[in-house]
C-alpha positions in Angstrom: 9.0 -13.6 15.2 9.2 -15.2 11.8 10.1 -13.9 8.9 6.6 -14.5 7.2 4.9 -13.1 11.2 7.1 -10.0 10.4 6.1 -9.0 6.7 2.6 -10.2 7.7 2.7 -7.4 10.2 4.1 -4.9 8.5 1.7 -5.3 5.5 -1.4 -5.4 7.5 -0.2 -2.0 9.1 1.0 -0.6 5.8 -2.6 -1.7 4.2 -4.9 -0.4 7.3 -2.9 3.4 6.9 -2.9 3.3 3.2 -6.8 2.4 3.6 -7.6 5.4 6.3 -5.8 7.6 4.2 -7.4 6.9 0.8 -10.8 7.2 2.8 -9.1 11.0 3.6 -8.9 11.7 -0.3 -12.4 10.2 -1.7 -10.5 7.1 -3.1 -11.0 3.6 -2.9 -8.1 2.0 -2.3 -9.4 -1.8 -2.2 -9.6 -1.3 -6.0 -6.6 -2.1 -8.2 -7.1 0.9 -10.6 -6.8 3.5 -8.1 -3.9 2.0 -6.8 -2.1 1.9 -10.4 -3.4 5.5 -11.1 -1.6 6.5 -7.8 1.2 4.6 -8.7 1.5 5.5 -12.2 0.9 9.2 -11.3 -2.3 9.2 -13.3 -3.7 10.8 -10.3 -2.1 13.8 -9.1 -2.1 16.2 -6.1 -3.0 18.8 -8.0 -6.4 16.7 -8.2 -6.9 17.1 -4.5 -8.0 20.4 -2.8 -5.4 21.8 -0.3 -6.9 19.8 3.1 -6.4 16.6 1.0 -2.9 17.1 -0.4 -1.1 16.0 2.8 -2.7 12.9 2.9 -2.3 12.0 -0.7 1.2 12.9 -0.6 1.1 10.2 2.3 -0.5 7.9 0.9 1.7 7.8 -2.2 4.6 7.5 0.1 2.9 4.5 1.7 2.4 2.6 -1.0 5.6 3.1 -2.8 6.5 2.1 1.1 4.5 -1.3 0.7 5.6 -2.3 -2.8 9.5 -2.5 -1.3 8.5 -4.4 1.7 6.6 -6.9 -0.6 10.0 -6.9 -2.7 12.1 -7.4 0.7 9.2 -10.0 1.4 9.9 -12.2 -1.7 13.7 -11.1 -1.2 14.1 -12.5 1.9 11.4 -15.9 2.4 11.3 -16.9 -1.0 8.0 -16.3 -3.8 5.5 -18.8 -2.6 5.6 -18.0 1.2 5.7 -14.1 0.8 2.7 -15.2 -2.0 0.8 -16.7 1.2 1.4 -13.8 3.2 -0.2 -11.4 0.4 -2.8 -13.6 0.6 -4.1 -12.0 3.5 -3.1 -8.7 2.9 -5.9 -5.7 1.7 -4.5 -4.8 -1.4 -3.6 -7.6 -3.7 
């Protein structure tokens, strides 16, 4: 497998977890402000009643999760091929 097959791969699994779980929480996670807010703890767990809290607090895992792949990505096949491989991803 390629490098660029590989981070393809584990993107689109990354994206399709981090999508089932937002759709756990009430959140839209195809739209860049609710990943930021996530990201930039704007939304909290505290937000969240108790049967949601596990699956924000995976969610948040999984995205910090993707945004280091997507660093390894450009880290290891260069800017412009890990760029075509976000290309397809779900979150942009």
């Amino acid at each position: 497998m390629s490098g660029m097959q590989h981070f393809d791969h584990e993107l689109t699994e990354l994206d399709r977890q981090i999508v089932r779980l937002g759709n756990l929480c009430g959140l839209d996670m195809l739209q860049d402000k609710t990943v930021l807010s996530i990201l930039e703890d704007k939304t909290k767990l505290e937000h969240f009643s108790k049967e949601r809290q596990k699956p924000f607090l995976l969610l948040k895992g999984l995205l910090t999760l993707r945004y280091m792949v997507e660093q390894q990505c450009i880290d290891d096949i260069g800017t412009g091929d890990c760029k075509q491989v976000l290309s397809a991803t779900l979150l942009k």
